[in-house]
C-alpha positions as CSV (number, residue, x, y, z in Angstrom):
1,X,-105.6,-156.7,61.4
2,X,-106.3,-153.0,60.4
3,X,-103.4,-150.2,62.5
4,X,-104.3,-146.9,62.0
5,X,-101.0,-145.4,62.0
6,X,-100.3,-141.7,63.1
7,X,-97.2,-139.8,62.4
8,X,-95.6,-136.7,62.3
9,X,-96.0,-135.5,58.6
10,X,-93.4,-133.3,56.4
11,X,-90.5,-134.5,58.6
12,X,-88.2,-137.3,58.2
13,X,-87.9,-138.3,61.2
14,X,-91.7,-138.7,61.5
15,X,-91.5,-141.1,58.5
16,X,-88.7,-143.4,59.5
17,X,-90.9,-143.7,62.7
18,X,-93.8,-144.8,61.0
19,X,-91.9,-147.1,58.8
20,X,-89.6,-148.8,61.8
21,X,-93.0,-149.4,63.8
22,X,-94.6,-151.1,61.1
23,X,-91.5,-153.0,60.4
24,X,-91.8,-153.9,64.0
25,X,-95.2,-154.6,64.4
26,X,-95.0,-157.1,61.2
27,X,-92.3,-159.1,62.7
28,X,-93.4,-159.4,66.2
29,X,-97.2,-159.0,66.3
30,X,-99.1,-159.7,62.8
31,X,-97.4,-159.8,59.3
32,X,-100.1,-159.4,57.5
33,X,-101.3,-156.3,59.1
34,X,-102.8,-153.4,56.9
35,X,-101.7,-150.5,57.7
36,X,-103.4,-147.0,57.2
37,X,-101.2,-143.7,57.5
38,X,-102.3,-140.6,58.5
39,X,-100.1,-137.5,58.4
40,X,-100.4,-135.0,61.7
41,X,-99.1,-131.6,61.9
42,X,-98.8,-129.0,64.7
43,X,-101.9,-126.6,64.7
44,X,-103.0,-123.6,66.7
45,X,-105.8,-126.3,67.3
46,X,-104.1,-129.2,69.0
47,X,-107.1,-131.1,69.8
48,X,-106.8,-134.8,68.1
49,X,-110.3,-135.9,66.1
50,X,-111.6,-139.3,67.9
51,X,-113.5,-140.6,64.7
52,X,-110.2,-141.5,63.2
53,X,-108.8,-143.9,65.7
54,X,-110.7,-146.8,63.8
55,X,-108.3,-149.3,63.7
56,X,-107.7,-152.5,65.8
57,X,-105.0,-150.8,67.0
58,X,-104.3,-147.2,66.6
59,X,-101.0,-146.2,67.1
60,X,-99.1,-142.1,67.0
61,X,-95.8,-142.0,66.5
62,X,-93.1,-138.8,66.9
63,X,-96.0,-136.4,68.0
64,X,-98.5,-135.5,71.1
65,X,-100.0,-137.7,73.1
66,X,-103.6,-138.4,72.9
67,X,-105.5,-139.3,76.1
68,X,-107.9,-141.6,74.7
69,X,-108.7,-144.9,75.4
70,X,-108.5,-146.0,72.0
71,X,-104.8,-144.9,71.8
72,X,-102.9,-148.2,71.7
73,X,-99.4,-147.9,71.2
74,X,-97.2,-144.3,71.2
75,X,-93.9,-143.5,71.0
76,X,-92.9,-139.9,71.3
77,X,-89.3,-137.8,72.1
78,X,-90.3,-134.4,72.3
79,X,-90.1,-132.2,75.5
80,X,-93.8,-130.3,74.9
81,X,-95.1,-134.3,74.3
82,X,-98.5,-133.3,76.6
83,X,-100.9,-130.6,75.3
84,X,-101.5,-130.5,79.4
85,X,-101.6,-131.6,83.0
86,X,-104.4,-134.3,82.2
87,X,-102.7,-135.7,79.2
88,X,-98.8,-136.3,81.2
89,X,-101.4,-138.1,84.3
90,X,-103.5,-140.2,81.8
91,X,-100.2,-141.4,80.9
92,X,-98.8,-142.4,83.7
93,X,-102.0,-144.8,84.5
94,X,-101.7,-146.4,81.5
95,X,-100.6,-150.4,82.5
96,X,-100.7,-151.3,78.9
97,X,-96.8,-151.5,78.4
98,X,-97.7,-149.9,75.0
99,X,-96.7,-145.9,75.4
100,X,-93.5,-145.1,75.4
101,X,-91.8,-141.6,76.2
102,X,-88.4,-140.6,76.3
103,X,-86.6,-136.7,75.9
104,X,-83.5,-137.9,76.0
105,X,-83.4,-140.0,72.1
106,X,-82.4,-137.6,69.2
107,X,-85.3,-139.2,67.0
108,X,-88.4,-140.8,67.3
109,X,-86.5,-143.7,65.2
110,X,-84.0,-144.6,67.1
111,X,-86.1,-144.4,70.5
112,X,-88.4,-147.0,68.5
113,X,-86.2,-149.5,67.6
114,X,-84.8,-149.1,70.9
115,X,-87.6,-150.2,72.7
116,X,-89.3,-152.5,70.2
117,X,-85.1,-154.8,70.7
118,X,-85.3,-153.8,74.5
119,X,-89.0,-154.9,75.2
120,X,-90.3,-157.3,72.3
121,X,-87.3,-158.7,70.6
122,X,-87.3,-157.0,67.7
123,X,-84.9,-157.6,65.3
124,X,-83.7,-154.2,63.2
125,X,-81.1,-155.9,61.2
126,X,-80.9,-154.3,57.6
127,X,-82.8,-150.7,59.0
128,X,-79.2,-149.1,60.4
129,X,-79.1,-147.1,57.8
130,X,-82.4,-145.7,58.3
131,X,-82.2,-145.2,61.9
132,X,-78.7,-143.7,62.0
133,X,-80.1,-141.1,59.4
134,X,-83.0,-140.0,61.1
135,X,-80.8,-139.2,64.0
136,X,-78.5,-137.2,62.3
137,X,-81.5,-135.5,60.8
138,X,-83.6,-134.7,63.6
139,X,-80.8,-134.6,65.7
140,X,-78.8,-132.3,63.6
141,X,-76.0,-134.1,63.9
142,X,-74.4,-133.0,60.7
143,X,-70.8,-132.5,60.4
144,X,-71.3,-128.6,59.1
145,X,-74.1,-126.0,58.4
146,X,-73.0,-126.2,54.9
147,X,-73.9,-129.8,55.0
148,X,-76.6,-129.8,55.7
149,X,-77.4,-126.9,53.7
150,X,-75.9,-128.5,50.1
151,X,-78.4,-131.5,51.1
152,X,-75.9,-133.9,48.9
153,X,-76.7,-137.4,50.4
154,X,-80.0,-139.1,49.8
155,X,-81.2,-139.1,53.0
156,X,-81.3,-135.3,53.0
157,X,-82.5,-135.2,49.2
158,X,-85.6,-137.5,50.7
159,X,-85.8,-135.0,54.0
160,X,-86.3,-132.0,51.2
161,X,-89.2,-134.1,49.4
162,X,-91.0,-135.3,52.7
163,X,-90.8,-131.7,54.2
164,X,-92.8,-130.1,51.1
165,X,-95.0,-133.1,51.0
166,X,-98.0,-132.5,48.9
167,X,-100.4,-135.0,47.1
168,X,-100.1,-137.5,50.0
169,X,-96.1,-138.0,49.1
170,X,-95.5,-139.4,52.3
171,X,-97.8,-142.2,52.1
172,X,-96.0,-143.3,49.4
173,X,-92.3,-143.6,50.6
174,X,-93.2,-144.6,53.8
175,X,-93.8,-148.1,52.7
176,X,-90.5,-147.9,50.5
177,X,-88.4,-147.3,53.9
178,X,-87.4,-150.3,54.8
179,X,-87.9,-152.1,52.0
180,X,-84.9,-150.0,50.0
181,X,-82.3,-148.1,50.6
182,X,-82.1,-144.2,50.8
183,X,-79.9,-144.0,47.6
184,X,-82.4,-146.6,45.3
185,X,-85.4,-143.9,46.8
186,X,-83.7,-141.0,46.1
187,X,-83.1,-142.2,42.8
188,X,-86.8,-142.8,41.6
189,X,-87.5,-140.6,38.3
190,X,-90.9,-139.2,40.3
191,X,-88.5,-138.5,43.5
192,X,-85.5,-136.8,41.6
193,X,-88.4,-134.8,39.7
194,X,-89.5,-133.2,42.5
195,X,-86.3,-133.0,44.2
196,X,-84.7,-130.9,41.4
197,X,-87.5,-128.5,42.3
198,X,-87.6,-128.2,45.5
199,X,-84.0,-128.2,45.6
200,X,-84.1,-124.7,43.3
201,X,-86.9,-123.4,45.7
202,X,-84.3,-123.8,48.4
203,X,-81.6,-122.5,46.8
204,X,-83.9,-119.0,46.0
205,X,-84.8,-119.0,49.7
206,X,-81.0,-118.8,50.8
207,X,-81.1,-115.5,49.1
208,X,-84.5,-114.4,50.5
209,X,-83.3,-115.1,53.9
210,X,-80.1,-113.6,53.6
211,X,-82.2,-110.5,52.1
212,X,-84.3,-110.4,55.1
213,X,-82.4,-111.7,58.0
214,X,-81.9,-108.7,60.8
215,X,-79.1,-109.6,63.6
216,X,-79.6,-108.4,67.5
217,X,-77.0,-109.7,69.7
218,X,-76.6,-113.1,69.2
219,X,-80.0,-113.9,67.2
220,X,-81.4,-113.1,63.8
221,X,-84.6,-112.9,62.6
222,X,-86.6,-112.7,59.4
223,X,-89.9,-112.5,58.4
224,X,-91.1,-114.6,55.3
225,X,-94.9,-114.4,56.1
226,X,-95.3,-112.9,52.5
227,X,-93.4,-114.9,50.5
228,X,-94.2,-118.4,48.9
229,X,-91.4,-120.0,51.1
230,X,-93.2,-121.0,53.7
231,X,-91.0,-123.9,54.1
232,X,-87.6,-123.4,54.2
233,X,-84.4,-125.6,55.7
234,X,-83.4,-124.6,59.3
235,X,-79.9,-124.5,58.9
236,X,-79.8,-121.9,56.4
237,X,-79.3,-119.3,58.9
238,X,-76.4,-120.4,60.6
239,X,-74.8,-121.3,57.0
240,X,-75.3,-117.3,56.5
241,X,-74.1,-116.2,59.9
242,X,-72.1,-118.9,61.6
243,X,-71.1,-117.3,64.7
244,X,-75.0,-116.6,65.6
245,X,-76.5,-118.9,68.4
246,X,-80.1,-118.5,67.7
247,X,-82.9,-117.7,65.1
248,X,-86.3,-116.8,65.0
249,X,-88.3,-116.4,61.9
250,X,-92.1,-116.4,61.1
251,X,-94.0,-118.2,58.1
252,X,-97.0,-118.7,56.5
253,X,-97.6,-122.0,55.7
254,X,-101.9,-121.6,54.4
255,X,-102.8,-123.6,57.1
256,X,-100.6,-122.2,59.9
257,X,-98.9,-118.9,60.8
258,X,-95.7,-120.1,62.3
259,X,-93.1,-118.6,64.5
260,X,-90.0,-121.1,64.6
261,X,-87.2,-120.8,66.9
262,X,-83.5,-122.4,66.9
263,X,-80.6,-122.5,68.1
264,X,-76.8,-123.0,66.2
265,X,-75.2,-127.2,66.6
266,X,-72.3,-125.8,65.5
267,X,-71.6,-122.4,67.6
268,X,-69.0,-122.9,70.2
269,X,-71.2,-121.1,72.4
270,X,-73.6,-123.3,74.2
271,X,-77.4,-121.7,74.2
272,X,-78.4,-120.5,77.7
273,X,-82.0,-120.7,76.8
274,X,-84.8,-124.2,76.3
275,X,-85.8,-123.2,73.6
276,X,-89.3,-125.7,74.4
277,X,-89.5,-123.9,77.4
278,X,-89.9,-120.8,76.1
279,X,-92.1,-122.0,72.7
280,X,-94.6,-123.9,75.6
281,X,-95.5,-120.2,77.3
282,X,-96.9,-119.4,73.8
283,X,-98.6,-122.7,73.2
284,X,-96.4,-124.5,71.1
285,X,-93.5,-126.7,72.0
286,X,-90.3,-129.0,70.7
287,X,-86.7,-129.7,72.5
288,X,-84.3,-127.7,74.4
289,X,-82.2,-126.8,70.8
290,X,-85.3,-126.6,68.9
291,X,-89.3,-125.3,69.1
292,X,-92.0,-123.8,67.2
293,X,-95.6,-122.2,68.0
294,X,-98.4,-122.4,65.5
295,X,-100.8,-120.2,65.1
296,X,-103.9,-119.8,63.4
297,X,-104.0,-118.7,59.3
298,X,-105.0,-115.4,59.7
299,X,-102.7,-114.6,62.7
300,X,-99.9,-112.8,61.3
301,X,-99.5,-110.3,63.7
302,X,-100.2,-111.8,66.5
303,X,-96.9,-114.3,66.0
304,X,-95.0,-111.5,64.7
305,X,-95.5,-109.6,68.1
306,X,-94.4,-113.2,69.5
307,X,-91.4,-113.3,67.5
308,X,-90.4,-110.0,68.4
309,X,-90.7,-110.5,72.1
310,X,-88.6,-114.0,72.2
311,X,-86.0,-112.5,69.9
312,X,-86.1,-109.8,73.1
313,X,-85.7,-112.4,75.6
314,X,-82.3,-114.9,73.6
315,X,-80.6,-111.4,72.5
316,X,-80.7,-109.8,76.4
317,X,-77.5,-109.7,77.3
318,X,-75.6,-111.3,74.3
């Protein structure tokens, strides 16, 4: 059996999915199904291309739903999980037992192996590891912003790699998930190669946001649209101002002009503001702690003008 198999690309959390469901799927349904991976990312252009869900079954993990009848399995965690109206209702008919939604889980992982025990008998033995990680990680459950920030265990070490994916990079850990553990992964020559990189990249981008970073109220802001860091870890910020509860920033990542939003786990202030809320007015989306809105390439200014009016809106009255 051939599963076309969507997930959310550069993003941990979006890997571990992919990997638990095939894990899954091998054990309950067909072991000797071939899998084919296909990365997705948030785009200005949400709209999902048809002529790729060739599979016997085509499954999407950790991102949108698609309201297709091709769509066989999905599993998704996000508040902004419907592009629309239409999309939320053509869920709700679906009798196939096979699409799963959920706010409430942490990680796309975890809600997975959840409901794959829960509903099909799945065994996860030997994947706790894997599952506890990618809560912590999408979750951001770690202990401190400097944590999170030195990125010393080899589940964040992988998160660094997967995030600045290029040459296909997830495709080829996915399939190591749950066949190895995080530190034997972490620990490949090709893996620590680009790690020790990447890792320096980050380390130049703490300055650059510190650099850039303006403070109003409660939120800060910076602007890294022409820079070559169009990645960059989202916990930098509060590891630089600890007492702020939220930031804003925009980037440039070729494909995408992004604005993201966040807000501080470790503040003792709770955020007043859903943060998904507020990222859905401008067409984009995420959870209540958490969201982002992608624009087009060439649309600098129009998401700097959106930054600049939501940093308005979380500093009013801080």
């Amino acid at each position: 059996m051939r599963v076309r198999l969507f997930h959310h690309d550069r993003c941990f959390d979006g890997a571990c999915s992919a990997a638990v469901f095939a894990d899954f799927f091998r054990q309950r349904f067909d072991a000797n199904a071939e899998f084919v991976l296909t990365g997705l990312f948030h785009r200005a252009d949400q709209l999902f291309d048809e002529a790729l869900f060739d599979g016997d079954e085509n499954v999407i993990v950790d991102f949108k739903y698609c309201a297709s009848d091709k769509l066989t399995w999905w599993f998704d965690h996000h508040q902004s999980a419907f592009l629309c109206e239409q999309d939320g209702e053509h869920f709700e008919r679906d009798t196939s037992g096979r699409k799963f939604y959920d706010a409430s889980f942490k990680s796309c992982t975890k809600f997975i192996a959840t409901i794959a025990r829960e509903k099909f008998g799945f065994d996860p033995a030997g994947l706790e590891e894997l599952i506890r990680w990618a809560d912590i990680i999408d979750g951001a459950q770690y202990e401190s912003a400097r944590e999170a920030v030195e990125m010393k265990a080899a589940a964040m070490k992988l998160t660094l790699v997967l995030e600045a994916a290029e040459q296909n990079r997830s495709a080829r850990i996915i399939p190591m998930l749950t066949k190895y553990s995080l530190d034997e992964i972490a620990a490949l020559p090709w893996v620590v190669e680009c790690f020790q990189e990447l890792f320096q990249r980050h380390l130049e981008s703490i300055e650059l946001i510190r650099g850039r970073s303006k403070r109003t109220g409660n939120t800060v802001f910076f602007d890294l649209a022409d820079s070559q860091h169009g990645g960059y870890s989202k916990f930098i910020p509060y590891y630089l101002f600890p007492d702020s509860v939220y930031t804003v920033s925009v980037s440039d990542a070729g494909f995408r002009t992004k604005v993201s939003v966040g807000s501080n786990p470790w503040v003792s202030q709770e955020p007043r503001h859903n943060l998904a809320t507020i990222c859905e007015r401008y067409g984009g989306g995420g959870h209540s702690r958490v969201g982002a809105i992608s624009y087009g390439p060439n649309e600098i200014e129009r998401a700097r003008r959106t930054a600049r009016e939501i940093v308005s809106e979380l500093s009013a009255g801080s």
